[in-house]
N, C-alpha and C positions, 0 to 999 in steps of 0.2 A: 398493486401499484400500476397506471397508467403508465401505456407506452411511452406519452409527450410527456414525463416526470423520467424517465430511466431514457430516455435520450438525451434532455436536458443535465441531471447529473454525468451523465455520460462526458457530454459537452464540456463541461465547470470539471471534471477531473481530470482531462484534457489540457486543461491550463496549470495543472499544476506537475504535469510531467515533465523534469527535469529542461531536456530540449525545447519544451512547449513554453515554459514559463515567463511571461511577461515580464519587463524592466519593472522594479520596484514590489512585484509580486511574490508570494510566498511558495517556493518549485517546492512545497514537499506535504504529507502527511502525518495524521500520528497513528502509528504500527502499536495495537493494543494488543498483549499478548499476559500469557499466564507463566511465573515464575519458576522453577525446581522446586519453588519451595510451596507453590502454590494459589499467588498471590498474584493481583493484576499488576501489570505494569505497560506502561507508555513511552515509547520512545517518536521523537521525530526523524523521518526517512523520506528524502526524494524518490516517486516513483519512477522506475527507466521507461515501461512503457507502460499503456491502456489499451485497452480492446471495451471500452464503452465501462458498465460496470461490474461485465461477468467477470474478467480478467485483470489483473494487473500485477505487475511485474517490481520486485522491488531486489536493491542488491544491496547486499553485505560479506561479507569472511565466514567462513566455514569455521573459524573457530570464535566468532563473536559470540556474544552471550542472547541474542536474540537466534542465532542457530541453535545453541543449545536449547533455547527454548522450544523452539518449534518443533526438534528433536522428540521431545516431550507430553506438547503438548498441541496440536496442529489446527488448533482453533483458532483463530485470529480476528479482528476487528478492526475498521480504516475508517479515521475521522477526515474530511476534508472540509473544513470553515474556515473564514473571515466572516467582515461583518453581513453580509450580505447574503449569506447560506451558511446550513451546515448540513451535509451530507457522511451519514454514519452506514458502513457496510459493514455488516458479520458476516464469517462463512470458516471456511480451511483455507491453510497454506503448505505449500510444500516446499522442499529444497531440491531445485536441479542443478547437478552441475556437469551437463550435457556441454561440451567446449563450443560445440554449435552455438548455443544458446547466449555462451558467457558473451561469445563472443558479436555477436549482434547487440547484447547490454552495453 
């Protein structure tokens, strides 16, 4: 992938960080993730923060059911579209809960 394409997405996931999010625009993603039982599944999740597309930072409860997912299974997948783009990232995720951390989210 070109640098001007992963700056660019970088840019556009940037407007959808929570604090970033344009009046009338969409502040969130969709957090694809893999079940207990096996099975994909999709939830919508505002990200807290971005660091371009290597990074990004998402919050939930330590007892919600995409923690236990992640528990599981630390694959993850970030859809960011309207009509205008669609920007899809795989990679890992992890759970911090570093009070440092929480607390800058």
């Amino acid at each position: 992938m070109s640098k001007e394409i992963i700056e660019k997405a970088g840019k556009i996931i940037q407007k959808h960080v929570g604090k970033n999010a344009a009046a009338g625009s969409e502040p969130y993603c969709i957090l694809a993730l893999i079940d207990l039982e096996g099975y994909p599944t999709a939830s919508a999740i505002t990200p807290s923060q971005a660091e371009g597309i290597e990074k990004i930072s998402l919050c939930t409860g330590l007892s919600s059911n995409k923690a236990e997912r992640i528990k599981k299974c630390n694959r993850a997948g970030l859809c960011f579209s309207n009509l205008e783009y669609n920007i899809t990232l795989t990679g890992t995720i992890e759970i911090i809960t570093d009070p440092e951390v929480k607390k800058e989210m």
